[in-house]
C-alpha positions in Angstrom: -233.1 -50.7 9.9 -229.4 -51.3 10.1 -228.7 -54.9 8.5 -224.6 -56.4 10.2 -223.2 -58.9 9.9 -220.4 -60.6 12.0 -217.2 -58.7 11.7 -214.1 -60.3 10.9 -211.8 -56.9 12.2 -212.6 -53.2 13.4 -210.2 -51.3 12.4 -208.9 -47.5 11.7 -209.5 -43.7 13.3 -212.5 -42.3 14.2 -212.7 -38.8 15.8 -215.8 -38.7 17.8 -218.4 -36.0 16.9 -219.4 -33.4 19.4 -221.6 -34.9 22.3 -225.3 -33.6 21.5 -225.5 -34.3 26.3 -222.7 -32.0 26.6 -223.4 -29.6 24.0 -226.7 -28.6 26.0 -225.7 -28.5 28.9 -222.9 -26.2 27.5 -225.4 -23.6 26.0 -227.4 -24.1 28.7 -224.5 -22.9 31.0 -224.2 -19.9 28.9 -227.7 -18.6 29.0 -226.9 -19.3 33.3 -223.9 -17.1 33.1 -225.3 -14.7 30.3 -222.6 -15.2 28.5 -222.3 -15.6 24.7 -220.6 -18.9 23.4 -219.2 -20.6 20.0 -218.5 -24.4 19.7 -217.1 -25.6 17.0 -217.4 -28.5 15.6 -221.2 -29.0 15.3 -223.0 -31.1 12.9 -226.4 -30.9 12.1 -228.6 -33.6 13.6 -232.3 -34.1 14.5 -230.7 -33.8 17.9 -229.5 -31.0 17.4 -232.3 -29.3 15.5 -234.1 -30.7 18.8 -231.5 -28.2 21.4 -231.9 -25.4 19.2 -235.3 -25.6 19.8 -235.6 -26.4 23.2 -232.9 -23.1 23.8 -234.5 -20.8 21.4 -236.7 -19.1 23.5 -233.8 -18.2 25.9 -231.3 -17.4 23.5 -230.7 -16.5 20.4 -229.2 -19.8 18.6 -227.3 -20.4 15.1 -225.9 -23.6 13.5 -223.7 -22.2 10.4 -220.2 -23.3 9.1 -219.7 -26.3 12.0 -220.3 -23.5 14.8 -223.4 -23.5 17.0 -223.7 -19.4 18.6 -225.5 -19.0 22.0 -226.6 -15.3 22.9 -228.8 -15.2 25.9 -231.2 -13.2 25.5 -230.9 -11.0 28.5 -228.3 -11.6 31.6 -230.4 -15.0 32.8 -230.6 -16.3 29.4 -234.5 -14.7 29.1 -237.3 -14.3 30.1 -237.6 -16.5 33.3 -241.0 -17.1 32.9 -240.8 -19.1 29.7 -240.6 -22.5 29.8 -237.5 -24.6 29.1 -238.6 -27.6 27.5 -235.9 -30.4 27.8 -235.2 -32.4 24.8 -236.4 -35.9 24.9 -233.3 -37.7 23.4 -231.7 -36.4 26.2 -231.1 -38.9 28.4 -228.0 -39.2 30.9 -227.2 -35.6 32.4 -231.1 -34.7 33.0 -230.9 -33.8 36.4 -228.3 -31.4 35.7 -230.6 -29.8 33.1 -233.1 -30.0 35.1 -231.7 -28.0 38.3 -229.9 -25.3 36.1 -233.0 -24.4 34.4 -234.8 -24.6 38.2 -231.7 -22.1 39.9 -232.8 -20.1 36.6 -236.0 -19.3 37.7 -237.1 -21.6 34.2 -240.8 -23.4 34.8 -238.9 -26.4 33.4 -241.0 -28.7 31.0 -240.1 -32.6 30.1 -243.1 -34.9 27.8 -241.5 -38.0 28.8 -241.6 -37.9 32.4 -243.7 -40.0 34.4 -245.6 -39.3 37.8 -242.7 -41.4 39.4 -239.9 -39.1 38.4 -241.6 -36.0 39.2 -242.4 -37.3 42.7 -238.5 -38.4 42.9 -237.3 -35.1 41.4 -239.5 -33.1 44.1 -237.8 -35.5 46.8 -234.3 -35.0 45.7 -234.9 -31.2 45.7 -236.2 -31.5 49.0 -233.2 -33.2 50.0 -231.0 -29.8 49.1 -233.0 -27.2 50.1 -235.1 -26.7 46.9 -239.0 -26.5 47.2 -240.1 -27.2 43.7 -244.3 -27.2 42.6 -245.6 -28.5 39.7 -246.6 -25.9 36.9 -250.0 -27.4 34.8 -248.7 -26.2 31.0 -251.6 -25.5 28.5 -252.0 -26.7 25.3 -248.7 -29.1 25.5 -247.9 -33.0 26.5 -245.6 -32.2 28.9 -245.5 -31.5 33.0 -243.5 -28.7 34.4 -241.5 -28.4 37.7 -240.7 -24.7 39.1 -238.8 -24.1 42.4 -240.6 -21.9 45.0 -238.3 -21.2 47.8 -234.8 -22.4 48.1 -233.6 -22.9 52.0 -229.6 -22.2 52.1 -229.1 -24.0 55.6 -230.6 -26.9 54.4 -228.3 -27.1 51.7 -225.2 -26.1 53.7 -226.2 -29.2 55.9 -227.4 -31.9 53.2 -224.6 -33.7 53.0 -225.9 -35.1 49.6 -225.6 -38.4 47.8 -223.5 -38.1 44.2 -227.1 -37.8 42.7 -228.0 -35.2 44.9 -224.6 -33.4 45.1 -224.9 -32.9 41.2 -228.5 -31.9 41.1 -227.6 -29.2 44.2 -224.4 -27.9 42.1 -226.4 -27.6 39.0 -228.7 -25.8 41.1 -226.8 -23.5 42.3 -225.2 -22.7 39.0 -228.4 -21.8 37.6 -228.8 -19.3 40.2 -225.5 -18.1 40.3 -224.8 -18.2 44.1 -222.0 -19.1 46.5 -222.5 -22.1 49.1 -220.3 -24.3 50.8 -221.2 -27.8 52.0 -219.7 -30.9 52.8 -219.5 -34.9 50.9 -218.9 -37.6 52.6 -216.9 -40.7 51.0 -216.7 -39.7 47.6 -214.5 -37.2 45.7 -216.6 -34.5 43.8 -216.5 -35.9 39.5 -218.6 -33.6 37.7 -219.0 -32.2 33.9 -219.7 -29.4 36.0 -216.6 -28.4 37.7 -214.7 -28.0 34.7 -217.6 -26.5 33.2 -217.5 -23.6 35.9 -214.4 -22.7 35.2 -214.8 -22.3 31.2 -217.2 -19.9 32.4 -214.7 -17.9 34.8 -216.4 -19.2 37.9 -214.6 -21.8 40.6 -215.5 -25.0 42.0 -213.3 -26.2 44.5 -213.8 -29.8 47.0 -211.0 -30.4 49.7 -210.4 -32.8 52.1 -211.3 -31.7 55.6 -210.9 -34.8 57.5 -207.4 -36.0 58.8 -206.6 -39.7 58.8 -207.5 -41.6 62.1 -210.0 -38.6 62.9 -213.6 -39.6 62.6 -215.3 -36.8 64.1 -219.0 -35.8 64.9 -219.9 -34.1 61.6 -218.8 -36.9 59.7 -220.4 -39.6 61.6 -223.4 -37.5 61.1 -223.3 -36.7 57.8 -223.1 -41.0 57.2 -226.2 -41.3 59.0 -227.9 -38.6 57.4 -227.3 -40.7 53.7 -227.6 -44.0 55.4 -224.0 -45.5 54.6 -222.6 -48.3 56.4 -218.8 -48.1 56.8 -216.8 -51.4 58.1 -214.1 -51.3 60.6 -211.6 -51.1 58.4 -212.7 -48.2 55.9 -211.6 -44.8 57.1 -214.4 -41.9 57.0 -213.0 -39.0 54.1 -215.1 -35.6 54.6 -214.9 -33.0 51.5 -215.8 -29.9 51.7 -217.4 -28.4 48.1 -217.1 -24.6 47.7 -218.9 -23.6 44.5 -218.4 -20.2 43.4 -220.8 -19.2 40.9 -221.4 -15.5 41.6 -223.2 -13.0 39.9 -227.1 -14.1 40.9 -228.4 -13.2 36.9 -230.8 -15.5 36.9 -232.8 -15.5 40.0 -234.5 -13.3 42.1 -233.2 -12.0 45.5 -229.8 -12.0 47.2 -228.3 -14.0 49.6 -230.4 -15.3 53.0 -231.5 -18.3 54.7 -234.6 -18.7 52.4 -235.6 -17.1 49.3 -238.3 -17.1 46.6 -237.0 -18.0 43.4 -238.7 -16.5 40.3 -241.6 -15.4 41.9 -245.1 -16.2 41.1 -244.8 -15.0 37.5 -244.0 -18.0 36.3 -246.4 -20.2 37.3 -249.5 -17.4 35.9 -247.0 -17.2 32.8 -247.6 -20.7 32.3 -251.0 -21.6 33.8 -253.2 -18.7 32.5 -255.0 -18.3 29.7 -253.4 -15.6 27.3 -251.8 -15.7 23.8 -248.1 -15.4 25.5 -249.0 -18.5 27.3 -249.7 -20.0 24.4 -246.9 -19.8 22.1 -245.0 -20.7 25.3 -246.8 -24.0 25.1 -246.7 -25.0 21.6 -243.1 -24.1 21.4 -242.6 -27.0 24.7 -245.1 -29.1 22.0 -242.0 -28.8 19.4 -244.0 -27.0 17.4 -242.9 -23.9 15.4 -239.8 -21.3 16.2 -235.7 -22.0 17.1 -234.8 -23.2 13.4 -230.9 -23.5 12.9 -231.3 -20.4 10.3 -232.2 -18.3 13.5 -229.1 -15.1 13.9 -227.4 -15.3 17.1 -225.8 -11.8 18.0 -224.0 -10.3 20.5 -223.6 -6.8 21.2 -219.9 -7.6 21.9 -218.4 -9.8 19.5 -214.9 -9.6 21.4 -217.3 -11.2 24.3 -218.1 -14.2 22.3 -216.5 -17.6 24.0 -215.0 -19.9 22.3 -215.5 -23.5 24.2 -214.6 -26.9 22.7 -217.1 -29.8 23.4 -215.4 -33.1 23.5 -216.9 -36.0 21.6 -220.2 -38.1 22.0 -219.1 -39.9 25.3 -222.0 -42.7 24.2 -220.8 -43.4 20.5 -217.4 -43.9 22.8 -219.1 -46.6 24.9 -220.5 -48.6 21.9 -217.7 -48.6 19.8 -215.5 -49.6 22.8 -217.8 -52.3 23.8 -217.9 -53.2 19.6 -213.7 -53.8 19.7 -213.7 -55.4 23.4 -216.1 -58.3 21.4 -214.2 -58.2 17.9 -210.1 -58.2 18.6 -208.7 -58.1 15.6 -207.8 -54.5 13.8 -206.3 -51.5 15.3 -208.9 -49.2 16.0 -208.4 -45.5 17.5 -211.0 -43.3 19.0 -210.0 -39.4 19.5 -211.8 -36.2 20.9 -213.0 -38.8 23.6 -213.9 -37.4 27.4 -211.0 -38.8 29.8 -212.5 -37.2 32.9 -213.8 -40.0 35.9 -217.4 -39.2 35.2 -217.0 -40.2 31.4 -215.5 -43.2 31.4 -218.2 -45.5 32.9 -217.1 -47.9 29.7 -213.9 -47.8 29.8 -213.8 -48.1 33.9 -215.6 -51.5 33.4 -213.9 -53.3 30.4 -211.0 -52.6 32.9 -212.1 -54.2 35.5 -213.1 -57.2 33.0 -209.5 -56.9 32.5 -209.1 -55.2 29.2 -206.3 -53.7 27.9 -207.4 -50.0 27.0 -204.7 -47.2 26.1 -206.5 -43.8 26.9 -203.6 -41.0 26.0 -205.0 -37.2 27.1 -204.2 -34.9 24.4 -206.9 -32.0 24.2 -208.7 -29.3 26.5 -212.2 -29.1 26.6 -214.8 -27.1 28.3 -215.2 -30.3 30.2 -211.8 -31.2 31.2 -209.1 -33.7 29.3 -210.1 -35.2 26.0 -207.8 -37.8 24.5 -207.5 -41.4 22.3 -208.2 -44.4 23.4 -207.0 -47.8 22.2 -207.9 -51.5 22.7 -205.8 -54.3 23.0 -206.7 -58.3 22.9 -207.5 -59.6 26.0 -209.9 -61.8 28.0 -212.6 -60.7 29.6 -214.1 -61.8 33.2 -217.6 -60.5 34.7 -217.5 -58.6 37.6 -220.1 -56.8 39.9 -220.4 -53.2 40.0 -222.6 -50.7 42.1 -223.8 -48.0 39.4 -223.5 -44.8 41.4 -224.2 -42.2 40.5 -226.6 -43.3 38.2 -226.9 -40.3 36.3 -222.8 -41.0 34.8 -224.3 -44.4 33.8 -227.6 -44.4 32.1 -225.9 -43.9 28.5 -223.6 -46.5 29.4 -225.1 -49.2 30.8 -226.2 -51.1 27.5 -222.4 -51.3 25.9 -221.5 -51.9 29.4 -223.8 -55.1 29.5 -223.5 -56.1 26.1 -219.6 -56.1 26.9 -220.2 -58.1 30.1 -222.9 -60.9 27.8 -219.8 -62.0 25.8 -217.0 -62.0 28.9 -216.4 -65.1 31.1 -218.3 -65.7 34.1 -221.6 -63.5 35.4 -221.7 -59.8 35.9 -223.5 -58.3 38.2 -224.7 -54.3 37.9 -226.5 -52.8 41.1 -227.8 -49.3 42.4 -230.1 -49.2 39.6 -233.3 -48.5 40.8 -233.8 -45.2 39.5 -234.3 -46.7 36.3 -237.8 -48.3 37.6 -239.5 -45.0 37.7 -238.2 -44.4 33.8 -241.5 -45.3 31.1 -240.8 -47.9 29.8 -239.1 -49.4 33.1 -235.7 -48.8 32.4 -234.5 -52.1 34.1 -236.5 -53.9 32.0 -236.2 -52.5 28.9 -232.7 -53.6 29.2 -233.8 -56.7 29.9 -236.0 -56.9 26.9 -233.2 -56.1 24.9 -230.9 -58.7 25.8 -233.8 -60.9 25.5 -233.5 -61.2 21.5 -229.7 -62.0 21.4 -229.9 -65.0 23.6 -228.5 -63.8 26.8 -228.7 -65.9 30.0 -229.8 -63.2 32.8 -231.6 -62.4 35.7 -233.6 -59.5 37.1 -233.2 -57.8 40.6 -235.3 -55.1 42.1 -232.4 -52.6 41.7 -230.3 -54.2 39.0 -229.5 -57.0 36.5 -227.3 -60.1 36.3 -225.8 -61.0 32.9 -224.2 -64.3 32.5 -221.5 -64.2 29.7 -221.2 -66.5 26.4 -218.7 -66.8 23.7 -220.7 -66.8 21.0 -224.8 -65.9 20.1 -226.8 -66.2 17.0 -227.6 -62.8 14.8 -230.7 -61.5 16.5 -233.8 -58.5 15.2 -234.7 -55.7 17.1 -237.7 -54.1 15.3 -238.8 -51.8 18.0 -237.0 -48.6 17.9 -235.1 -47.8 20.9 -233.1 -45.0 22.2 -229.8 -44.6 20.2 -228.0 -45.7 23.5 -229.4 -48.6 24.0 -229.6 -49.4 20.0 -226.6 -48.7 19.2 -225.1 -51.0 21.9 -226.8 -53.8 20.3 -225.6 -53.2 16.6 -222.0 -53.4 18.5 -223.6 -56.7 19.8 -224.4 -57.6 16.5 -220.7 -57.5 14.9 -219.8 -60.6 16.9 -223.0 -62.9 16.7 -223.1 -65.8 14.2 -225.6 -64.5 11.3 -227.5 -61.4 10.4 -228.7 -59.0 12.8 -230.9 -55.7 12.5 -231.5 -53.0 14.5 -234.0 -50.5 14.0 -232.3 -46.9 13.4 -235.2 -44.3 14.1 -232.8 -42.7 16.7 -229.4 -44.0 16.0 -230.3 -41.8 12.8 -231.5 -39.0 14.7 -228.2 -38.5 16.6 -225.3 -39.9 14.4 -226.9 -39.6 10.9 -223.8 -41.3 9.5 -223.5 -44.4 12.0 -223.8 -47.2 9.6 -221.4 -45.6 7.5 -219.0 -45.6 10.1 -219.5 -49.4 10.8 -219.1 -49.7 7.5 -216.0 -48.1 6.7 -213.8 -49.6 10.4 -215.7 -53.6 10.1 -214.6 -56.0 7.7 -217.0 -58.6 7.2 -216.9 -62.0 7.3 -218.8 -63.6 4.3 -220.9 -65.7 6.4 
């Protein structure tokens, strides 16, 4: 348990430590473009003990001296019948995991998924062209998802949601293939598009559609994701021309439908010798891919060095921590500055915070910077939280923000979190429960009506570090003692209450 109390100040510099989300999907990018990779900067954590894991049957994987080394272990990063088992702590960029390791030819395995999300993952792929089929994996908790056939002119014609658009990009990533479609009313934010070019490829969007021109496609491409525009909102077409060449991973060239990874990997997976079941106990966490594991590659000149920026969720929490506790100077560095990292910061904004962000760093994954807070006062507002993906590790600093701001705040687009176990909605629900907030439920959101000041709260259950440690940041401004069960704030920043403990000073009371 961590034990706070209320903070008189937060003050002092903290550089963030490498995000564990971004991290993966990093190595998991390099076993995509068979390419060997160092980042720097790497601590060890149960988290990532839990990556090396989940990669070691597709790469070989070391943690020594701060570095973490990623050698695929052929072209498409292995074997691609093994499974790729995706860690559980995990949370925010999943989809993106998920339809890498599907364009790899991976049977992809997750324990925590529930019957809901497998039947909303198969949808989605639907959506862009991917026919996925459930893999039965012996001998392990966990359900699998492989991709069958992959239909090109449904993609080129999808027109997909943000949601989709990411899953589809990831996708084709994965399998290391060329296709051009089109977005409509949104600009293309992605880890990935900077991501793509760390790796030498190119991922391009332009605008296709000239003002005052509404045009057939487009009107089509609206009706096809069910958007109403009013008469005053212009129409803006993109079109998104990833470049990922190279096809390592996958089987087959180019066409109008293809098998990917043929039926290997299912037998792999489903049958009954002992290959299939050490594939299974490793999905199980069991033995294999510790940190002492050597990572070689042939060529060392090869090797790419790639910089991670820091843990965009540690961001959220401490930001949300200084927006409720003003006094102190507090700066936070190696932060993500790139649109689809700043879910936080975008909100205490619109609250109408004062927040310095200063880009001063390149990162595999765009600008990385310092932000600063200043005093200010804080109002609710509504917000529609789309794409949901860039806001699941957000939304609980986000909310605890919004339960001390003037007013009600009101978050929407959330029902993807419904088909999460426990329901995702709720759970946040049942976490503001404890600290006294006045709120309300909505099938596809939450409204949170703001308070000056709440009585120290426990939270006994362990929850995921996101959500937990949004609630210790909670717990710096509340009148009394709070605690906050730690099981995964410990996992992932082993050092977190030493770091409130070294920028808070306490108040005696």
């Amino acid at each position: 348990m961590i034990n706070l109390r209320p903070a008189k100040s937060i003050q002092g510099k903290i550089t963030l430590p490498v995000s564990p989300d971004l991290l993966f999907m990093a190595a998991l990018g390099a076993c995509a473009a068979g390419r060997c990779v160092r980042v720097g900067g790497v601590s060890r954590s149960d988290v990532v003990d839990d990556i090396v894991r989940s990669l070691s049957g597709h790469a070989a994987i070391e943690l020594s001296g701060g570095a973490l080394s990623i050698s695929p272990k052929s072209n498409g990063g292995g074997d691609p019948a093994l499974l790729l088992s995706l860690p559980d702590s995990l949370i925010p960029y999943r989809v993106i995991y998920l339809f890498m390791g599907l364009g790899m030819g991976k049977t992809v395995a997750m324990k925590s998924a529930t019957q809901m999300q497998l039947l909303d993952f198969t949808a989605q792929a639907k959506r862009v062209g991917v026919t996925v089929e459930p893999v039965n994996i012996d001998r392990a908790e966990a359900v699998g998802l492989r991709a069958a056939y992959f239909d090109n002119g449904i993609a080129e014609g999808s027109c997909p949601s943000e949601d989709d658009c990411a899953a589809l990009l990831a996708f084709l990533f994965g399998k290391r293939e060329r296709l051009t479609f089109s977005i409509v009313d949104y600009s293309l934010s992605t880890p990935l598009r900077k991501l793509a070019g760390a790796f030498g490829f190119a991922l391009s969007a332009k605008l296709c559609a000239t003002e005052g021109e509404e045009g057939l496609m487009s009107k089509r491409m609206r009706f096809l994701q069910g958007r109403q525009r009013s008469a005053s909102t212009q129409s803006q077409t993109f079109s998104v021309d990833p470049d990922f060449p190279g096809g390592v991973g996958n089987a087959g060239g180019h066409g109008d439908g293809e098998p990917i990874g043929g039926v290997n990997a299912s037998e792999r997976v489903a049958g009954g010798d002992d290959e299939n079941v050490n594939a299974s106990e490793n999905v199980a966490g069991g033995s294999g891919g510790d940190c002492g594991k050597q990572a070689r590659c042939a060529d060392t000149a090869a090797v790419l060095d790639i910089a991670v920026p820091g843990d965009e969720i540690l961001a959220a929490a401490l930001i949300a921590a200084k927006t409720l506790v003003s006094k102190g100077d507090l700066e936070l560095t190696n932060v993500p500055l790139e649109s689809w990292a700043m879910q936080t910061i975008s909100f205490v904004k619109k609250m109408g915070g004062k927040i310095n962000a200063k880009e001063n760093s390149k990162t595999a994954f765009g600008n990385a910077g310092s932000v600063t807070i200043q005093k200010s006062e804080y109002a609710g507002r509504k917000i529609r939280c789309i794409p949901m993906y860039q806001f699941l590790g957000h939304l609980p600093s986000i909310t605890v923000a919004a339960a001390f701001a003037d007013g009600k705040s009101i978050f929407r687009d959330m029902a993807a979190l419904r088909l999460f176990e426990p329901d995702g909605i709720g759970q946040l629900e049942q976490s503001l429960r404890p600290l006294g907030v006045r709120h309300g439920e909505m099938p596809d959101g939450i409204v949170v009506e703001g308070a000056k000041e709440f009585d120290g709260f426990d939270m006994p259950e362990a929850l995921p570090a996101h959500i937990a440690a949004a609630f210790c940041a909670a717990g710096l401004r509340c009148v009394g003692k709070t605690s906050v069960a730690d099981d995964f704030i410990v996992a992932r920043w082993p050092e977190f209450e030493k770091l409130i403990n070294e920028i808070c000073e306490f108040r005696n009371k």
